[in-house]
N, CA and C atoms as a LAMMPS dump frame, in Angstrom:
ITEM: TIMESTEP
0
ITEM: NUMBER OF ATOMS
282
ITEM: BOX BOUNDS ff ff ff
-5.0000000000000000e+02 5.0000000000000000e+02
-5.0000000000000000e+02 5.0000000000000000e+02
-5.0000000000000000e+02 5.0000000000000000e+02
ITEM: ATOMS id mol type element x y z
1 1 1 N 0.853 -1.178 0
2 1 2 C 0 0 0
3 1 3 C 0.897 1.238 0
4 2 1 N 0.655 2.331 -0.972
5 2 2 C 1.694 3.219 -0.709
6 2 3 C 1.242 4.174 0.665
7 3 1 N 2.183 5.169 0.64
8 3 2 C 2.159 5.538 1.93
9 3 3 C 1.38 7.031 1.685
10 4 1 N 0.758 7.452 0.748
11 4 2 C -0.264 8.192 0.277
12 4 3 C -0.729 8.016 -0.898
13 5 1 N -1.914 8.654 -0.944
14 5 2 C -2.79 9.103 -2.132
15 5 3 C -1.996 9.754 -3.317
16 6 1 N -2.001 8.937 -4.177
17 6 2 C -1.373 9.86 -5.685
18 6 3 C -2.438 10.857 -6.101
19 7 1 N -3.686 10.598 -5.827
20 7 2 C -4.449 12.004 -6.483
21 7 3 C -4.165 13.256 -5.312
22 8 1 N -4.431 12.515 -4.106
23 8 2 C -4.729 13.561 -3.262
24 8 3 C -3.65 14.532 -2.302
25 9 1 N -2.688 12.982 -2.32
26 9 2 C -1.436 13.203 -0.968
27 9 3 C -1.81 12.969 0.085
28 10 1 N -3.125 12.54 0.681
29 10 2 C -3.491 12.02 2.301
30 10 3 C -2.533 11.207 2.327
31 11 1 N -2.017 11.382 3.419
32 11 2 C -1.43 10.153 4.397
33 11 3 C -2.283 9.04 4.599
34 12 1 N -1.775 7.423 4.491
35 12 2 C -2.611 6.571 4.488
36 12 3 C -2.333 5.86 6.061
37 13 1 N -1.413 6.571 6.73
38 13 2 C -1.265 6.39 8.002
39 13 3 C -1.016 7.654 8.855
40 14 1 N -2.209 8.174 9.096
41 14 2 C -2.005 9.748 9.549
42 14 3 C -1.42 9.629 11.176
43 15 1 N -0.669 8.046 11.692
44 15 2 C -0.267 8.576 12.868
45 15 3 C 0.196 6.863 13.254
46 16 1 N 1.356 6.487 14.043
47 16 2 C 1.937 5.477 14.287
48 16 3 C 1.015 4.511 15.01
49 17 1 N 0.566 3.566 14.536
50 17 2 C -0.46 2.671 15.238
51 17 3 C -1.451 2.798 15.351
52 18 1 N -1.881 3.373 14.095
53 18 2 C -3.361 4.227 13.689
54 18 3 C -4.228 3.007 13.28
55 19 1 N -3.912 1.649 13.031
56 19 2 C -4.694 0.899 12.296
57 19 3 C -5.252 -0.411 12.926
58 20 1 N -4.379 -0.02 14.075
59 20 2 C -4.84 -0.956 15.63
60 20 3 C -6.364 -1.76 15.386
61 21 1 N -7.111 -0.428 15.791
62 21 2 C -8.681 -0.056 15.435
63 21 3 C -8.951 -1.176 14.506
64 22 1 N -8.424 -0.827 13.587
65 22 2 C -9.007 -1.83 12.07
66 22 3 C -9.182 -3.343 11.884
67 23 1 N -8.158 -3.451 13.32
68 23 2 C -8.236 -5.343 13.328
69 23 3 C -9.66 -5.349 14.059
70 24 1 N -10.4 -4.753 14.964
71 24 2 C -11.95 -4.912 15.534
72 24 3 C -12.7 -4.752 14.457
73 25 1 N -12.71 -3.999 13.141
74 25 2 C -13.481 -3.959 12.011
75 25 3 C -13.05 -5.146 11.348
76 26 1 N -12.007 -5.565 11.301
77 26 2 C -11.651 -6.669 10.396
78 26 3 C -12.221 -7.926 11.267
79 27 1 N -12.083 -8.384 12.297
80 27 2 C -12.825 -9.253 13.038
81 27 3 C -14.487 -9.118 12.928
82 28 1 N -14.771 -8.119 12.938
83 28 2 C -16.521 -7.694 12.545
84 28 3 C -16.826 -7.848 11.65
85 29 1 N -16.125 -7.677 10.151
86 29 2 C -16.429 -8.403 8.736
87 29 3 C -16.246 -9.91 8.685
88 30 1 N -15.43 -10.508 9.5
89 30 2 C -14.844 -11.862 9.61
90 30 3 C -16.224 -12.645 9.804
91 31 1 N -16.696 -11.825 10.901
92 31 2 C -17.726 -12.753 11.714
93 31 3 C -19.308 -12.995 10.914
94 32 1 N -19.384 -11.931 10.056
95 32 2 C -20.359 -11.37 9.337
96 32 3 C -19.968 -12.611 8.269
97 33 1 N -18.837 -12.686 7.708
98 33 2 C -18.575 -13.594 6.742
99 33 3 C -18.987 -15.124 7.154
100 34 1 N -18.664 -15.66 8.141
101 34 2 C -18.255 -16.621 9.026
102 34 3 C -20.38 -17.346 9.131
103 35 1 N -20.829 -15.91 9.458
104 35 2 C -22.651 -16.246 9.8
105 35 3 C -23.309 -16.629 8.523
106 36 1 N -22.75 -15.632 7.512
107 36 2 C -23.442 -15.556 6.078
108 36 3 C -23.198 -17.252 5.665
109 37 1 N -21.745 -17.556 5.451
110 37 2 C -21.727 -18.695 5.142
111 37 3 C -22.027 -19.974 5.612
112 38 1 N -22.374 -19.768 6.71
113 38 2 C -22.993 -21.046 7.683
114 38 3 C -24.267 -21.014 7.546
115 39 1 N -24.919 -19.843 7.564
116 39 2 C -26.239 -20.283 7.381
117 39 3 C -26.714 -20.72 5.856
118 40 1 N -25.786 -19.931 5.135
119 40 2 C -26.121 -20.54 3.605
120 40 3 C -25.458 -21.929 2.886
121 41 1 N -25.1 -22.933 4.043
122 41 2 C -24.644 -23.767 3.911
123 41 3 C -25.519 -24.713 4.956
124 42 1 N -25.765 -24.246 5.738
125 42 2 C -27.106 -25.027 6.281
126 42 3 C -28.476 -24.823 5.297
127 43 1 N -28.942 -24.098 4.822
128 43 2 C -30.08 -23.895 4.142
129 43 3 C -29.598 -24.48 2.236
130 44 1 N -28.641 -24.193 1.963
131 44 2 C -28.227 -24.681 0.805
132 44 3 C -28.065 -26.036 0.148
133 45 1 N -27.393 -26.882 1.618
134 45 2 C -26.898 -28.224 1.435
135 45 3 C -27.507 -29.309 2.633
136 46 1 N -28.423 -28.523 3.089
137 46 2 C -29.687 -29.005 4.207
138 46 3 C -28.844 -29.697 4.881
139 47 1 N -28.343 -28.707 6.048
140 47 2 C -27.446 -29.436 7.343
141 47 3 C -26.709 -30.246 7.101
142 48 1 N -25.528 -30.449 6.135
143 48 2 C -24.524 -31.056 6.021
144 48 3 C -23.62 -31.899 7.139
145 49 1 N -22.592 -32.281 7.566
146 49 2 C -21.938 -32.625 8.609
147 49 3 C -21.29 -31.627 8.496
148 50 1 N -20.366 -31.489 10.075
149 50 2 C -19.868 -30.046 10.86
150 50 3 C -18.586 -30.071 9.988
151 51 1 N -17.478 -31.263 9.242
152 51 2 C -16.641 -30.783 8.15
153 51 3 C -16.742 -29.684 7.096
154 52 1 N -18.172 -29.388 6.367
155 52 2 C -18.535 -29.196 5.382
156 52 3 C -18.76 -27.346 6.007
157 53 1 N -19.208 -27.342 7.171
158 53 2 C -19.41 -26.495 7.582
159 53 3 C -17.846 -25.529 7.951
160 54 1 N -17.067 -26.364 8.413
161 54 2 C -15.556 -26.233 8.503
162 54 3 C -15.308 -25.26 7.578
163 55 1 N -15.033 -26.173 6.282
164 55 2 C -14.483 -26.272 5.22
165 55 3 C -14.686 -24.569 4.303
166 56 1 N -16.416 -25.281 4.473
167 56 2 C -16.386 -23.958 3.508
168 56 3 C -16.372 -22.627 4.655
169 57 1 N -16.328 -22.516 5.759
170 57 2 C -16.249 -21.631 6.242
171 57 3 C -14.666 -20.782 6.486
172 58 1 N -13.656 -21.651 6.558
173 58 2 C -12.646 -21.061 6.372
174 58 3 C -12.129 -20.767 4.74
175 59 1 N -12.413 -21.786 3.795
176 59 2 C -12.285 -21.157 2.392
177 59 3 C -12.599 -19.961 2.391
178 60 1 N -13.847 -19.546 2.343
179 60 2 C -14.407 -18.312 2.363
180 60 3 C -13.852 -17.495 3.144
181 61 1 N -13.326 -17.482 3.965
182 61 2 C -12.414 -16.483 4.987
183 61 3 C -11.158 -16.391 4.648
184 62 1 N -10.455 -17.399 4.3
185 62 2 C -8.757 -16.815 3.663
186 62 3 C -9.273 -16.361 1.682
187 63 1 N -10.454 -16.668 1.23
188 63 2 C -10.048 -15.915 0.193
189 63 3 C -10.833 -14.446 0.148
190 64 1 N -11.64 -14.253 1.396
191 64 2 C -11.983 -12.682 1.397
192 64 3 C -11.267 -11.681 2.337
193 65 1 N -10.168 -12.805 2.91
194 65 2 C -9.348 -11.517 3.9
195 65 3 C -8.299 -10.854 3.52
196 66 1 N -8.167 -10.819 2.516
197 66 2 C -7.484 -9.541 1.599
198 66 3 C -8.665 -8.056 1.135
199 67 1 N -9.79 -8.787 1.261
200 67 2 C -10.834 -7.433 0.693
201 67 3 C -11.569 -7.15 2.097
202 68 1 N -11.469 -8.216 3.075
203 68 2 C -11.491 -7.419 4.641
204 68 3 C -10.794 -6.735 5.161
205 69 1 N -9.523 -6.825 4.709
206 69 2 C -8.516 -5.868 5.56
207 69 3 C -8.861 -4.021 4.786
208 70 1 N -8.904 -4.724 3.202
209 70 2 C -8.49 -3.308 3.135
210 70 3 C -9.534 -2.554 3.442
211 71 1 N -10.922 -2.888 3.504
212 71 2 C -12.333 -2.022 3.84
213 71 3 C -12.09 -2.073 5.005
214 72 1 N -11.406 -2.782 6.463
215 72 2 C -11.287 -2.205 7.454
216 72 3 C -10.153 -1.132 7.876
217 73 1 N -9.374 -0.86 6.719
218 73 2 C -8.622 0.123 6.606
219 73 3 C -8.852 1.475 6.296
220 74 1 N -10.042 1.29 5.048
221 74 2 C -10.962 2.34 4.775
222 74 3 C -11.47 2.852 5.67
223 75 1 N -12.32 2.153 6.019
224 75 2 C -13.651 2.324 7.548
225 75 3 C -13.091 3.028 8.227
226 76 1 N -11.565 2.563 8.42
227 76 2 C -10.663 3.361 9.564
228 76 3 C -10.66 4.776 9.829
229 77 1 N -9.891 5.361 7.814
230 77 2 C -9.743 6.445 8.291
231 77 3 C -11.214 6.967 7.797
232 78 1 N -11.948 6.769 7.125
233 78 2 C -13.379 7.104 7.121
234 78 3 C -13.972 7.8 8.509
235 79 1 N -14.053 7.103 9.269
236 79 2 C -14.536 7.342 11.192
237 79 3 C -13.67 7.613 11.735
238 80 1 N -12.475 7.119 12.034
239 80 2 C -11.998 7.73 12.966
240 80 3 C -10.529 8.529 12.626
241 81 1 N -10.096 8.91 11.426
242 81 2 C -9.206 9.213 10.713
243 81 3 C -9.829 10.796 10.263
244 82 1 N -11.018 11.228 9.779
245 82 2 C -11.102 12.666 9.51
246 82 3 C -11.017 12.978 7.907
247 83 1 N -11.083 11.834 7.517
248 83 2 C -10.606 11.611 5.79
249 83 3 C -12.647 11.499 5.033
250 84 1 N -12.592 12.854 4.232
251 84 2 C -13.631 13.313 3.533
252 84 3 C -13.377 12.902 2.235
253 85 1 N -14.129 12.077 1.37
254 85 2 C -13.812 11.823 -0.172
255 85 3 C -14.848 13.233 -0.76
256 86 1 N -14.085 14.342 -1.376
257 86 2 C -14.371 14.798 -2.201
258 86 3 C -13.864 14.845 -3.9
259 87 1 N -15.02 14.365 -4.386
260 87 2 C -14.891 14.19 -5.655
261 87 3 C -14.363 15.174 -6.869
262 88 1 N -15.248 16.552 -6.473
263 88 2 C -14.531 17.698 -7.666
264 88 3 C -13.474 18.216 -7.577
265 89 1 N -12.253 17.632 -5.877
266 89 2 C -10.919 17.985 -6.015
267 89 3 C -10.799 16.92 -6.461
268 90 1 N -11.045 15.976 -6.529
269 90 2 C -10.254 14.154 -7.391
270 90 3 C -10.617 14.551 -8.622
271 91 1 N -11.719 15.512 -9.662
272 91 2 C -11.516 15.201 -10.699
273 91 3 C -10.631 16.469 -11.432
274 92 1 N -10.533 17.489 -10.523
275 92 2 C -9.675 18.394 -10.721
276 92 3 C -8.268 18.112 -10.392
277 93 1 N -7.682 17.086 -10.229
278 93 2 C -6.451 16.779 -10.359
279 93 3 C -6.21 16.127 -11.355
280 94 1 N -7.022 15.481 -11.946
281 94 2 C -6.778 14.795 -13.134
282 94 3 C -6.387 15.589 -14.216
């Protein structure tokens, strides 16, 4: 990840151990992931055995925890970071 914004120049770490926070969002998408797929694996494959339930429940978790981290990185500075996406300075840099 670079260490700012090429359009903008934000700092993508506006402060040493700023992203602490982000592992409780990243555990909160985890878990969200973790419910979704259990129940749609109970209702899908009508109560399977607890392997199946395993299985696909960690698949699904190592191949979406690359797109959990970085939305709990977002989220981060979104709330508690002070970081506003305005659009007509992003298209005025272009």
């Amino acid at each position: 990840m670079p260490e700012a914004c090429p359009v903008c120049g934000q700092a993508y770490e506006p402060e040493p151990g700023f992203y602490w926070g982000a592992m409780y969002i990243s555990f909160a998408f985890s878990t969200g992931i973790m419910l979704v797929v259990g129940f749609a694996v109970y209702y899908l494959l009508n109560d399977p055995d607890t392997w199946v339930y395993i299985t696909a429940v960690a698949i699904f978790a190592l191949l979406l925890t690359p797109l959990s981290l970085r939305y709990s990185r977002t989220l981060m500075l979104y709330l508690f970071g002070g970081i506003r996406y305005d659009a007509r300075y992003a298209a005025s840099r272009r």
